[in-house]
C-alpha positions in Angstrom: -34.4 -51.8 -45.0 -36.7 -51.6 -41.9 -34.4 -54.6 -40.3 -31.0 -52.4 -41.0 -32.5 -49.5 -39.3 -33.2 -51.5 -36.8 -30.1 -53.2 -36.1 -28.5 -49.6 -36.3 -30.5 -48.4 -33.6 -30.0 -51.0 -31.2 -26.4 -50.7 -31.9 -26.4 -47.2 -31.0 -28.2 -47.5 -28.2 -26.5 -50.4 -27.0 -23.4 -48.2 -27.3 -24.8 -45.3 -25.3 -25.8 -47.7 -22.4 -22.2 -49.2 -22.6 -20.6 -46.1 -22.5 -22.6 -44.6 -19.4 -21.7 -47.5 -17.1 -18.1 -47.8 -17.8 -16.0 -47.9 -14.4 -12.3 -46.7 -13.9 -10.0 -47.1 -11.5 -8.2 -43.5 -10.7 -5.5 -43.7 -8.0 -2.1 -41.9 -6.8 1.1 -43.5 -5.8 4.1 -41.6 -4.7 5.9 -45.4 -4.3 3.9 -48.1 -6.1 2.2 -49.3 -3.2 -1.6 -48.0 -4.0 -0.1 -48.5 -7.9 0.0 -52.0 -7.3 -3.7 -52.1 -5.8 -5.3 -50.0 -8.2 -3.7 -52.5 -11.0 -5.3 -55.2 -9.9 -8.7 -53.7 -9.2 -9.1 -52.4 -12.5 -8.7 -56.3 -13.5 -11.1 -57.3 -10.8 -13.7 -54.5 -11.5 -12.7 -54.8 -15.7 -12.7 -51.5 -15.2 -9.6 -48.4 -17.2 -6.8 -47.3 -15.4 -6.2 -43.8 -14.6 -2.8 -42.5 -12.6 -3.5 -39.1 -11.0 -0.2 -37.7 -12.1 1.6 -34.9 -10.0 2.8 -32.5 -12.6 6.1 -32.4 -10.5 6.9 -36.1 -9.6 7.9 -36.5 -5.5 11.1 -37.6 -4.4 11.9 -39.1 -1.6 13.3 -36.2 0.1 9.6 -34.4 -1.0 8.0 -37.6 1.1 10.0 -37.6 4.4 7.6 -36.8 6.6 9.3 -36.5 9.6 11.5 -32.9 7.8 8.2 -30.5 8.7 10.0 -28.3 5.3 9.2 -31.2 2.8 6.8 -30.7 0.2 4.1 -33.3 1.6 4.6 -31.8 4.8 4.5 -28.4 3.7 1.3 -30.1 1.2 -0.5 -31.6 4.5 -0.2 -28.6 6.6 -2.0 -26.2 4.1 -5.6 -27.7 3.6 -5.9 -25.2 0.3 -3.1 -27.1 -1.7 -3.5 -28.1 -4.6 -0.7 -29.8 -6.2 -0.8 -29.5 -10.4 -1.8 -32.7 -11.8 -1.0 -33.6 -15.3 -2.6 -36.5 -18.3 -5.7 -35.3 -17.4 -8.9 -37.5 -18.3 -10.5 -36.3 -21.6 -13.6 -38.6 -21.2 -14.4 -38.7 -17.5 -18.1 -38.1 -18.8 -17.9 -42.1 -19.6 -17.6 -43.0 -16.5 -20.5 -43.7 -14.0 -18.5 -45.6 -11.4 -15.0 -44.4 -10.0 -12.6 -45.8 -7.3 -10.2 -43.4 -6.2 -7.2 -44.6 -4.3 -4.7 -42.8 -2.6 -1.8 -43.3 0.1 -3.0 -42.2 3.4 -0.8 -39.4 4.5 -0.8 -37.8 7.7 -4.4 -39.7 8.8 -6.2 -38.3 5.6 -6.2 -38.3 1.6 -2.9 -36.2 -0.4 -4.5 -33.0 -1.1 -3.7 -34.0 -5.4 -7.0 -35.5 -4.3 -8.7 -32.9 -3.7 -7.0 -31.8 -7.0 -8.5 -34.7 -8.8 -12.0 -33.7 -7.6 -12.2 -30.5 -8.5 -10.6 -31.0 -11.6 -13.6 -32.9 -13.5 -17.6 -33.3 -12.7 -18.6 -35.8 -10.9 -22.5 -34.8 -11.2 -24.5 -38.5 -11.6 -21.5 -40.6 -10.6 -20.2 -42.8 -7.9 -17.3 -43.0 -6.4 -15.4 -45.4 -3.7 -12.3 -45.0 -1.8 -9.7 -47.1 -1.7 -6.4 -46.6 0.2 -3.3 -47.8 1.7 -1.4 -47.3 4.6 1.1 -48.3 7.2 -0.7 -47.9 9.8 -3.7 -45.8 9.9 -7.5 -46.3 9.2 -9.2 -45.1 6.1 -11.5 -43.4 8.1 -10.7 -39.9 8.7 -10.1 -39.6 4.3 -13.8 -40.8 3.9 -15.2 -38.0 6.1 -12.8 -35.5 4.9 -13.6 -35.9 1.3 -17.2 -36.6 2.0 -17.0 -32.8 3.9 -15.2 -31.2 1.5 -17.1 -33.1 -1.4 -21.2 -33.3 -0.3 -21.5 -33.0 -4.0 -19.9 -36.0 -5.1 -21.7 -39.3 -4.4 -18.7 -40.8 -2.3 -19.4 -44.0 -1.1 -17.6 -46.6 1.3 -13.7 -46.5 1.8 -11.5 -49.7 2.2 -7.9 -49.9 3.1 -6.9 -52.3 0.8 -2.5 -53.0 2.0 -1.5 -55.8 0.2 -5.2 -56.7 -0.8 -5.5 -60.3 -3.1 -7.5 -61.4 -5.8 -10.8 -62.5 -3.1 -10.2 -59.4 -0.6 -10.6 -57.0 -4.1 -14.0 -59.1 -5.3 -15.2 -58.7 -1.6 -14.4 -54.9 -1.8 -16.5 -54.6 -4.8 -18.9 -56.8 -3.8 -19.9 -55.1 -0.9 -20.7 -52.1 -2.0 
């Protein structure tokens, strides 16, 4: 009897460790770009996948940056937006490490980031940003979130275009 009880409580605590250092892999794509990243990262890092959903999907009228009346223009320009996400995370509490990734759009993270922050606790966790981009740095989003965010224990950001197999085990492996 002593051996089952045993057994039953290294199970269960085997379990609790297990569950407090899962990893996921959240990330938005308006085009499949940063989709395509996050699905292989999640591979790399074994890690669930999470889409941060707008609750109204974009078109590509809603992306043309260049009509300042678009909704990502109209998005960027008001630093309070927060655009409605939807399949929210019921168990984000599992998770103690989180990549975000995320289009870079007009030199910084979408503001449905800053949606996807402020939409679950991130108290005890860490988090590292990934992005893509067709042509600026990565840069600006880190020290934006990291600003808007001290709370959150944001670490490194990568631009990962295109990013393979080796330039995703070197992402994670220097961190």
């Amino acid at each position: 009897m002593k051996q089952i009880v045993l057994t039953l409580f290294s199970f269960l605590i085997m379990s609790t460790i297990s569950a407090q250092n899962k990893t996921l892999v959240a990330y938005f794509s308006a085009t499949g770009t940063t989709k395509k990243v996050a699905t292989e990262l999640a591979a790399v890092v074994n890690a669930d996948l999470h889409e941060i959903k707008p609750a109204q999907a974009y078109t590509n009228a809603d992306l043309n940056w260049h009509d300042k009346k678009s909704r990502s223009s109209v998005e960027m320009a008001d630093k309070k937006s927060r655009p409605a996400i939807t399949d929210k995370l019921t168990n984000m509490s599992d998770y103690q490490t989180i990549y975000v990734g995320f289009p870079i759009w007009w030199y910084t993270a979408p503001t449905i980031i800053n949606t996807f922050f402020e939409s679950y606790d991130f108290k005890g966790k860490t988090v590292y940003l990934y992005a893509t981009s067709g042509g600026s740095t990565i840069d600006k989003s880190v020290s934006d979130l990291k600003a808007a965010y001290p709370e959150i224990n944001i670490k490194s950001g990568r631009l990962l275009n295109y990013a393979g197999k080796n330039e995703l085990q070197d992402f994670v492996g220097n961190r």
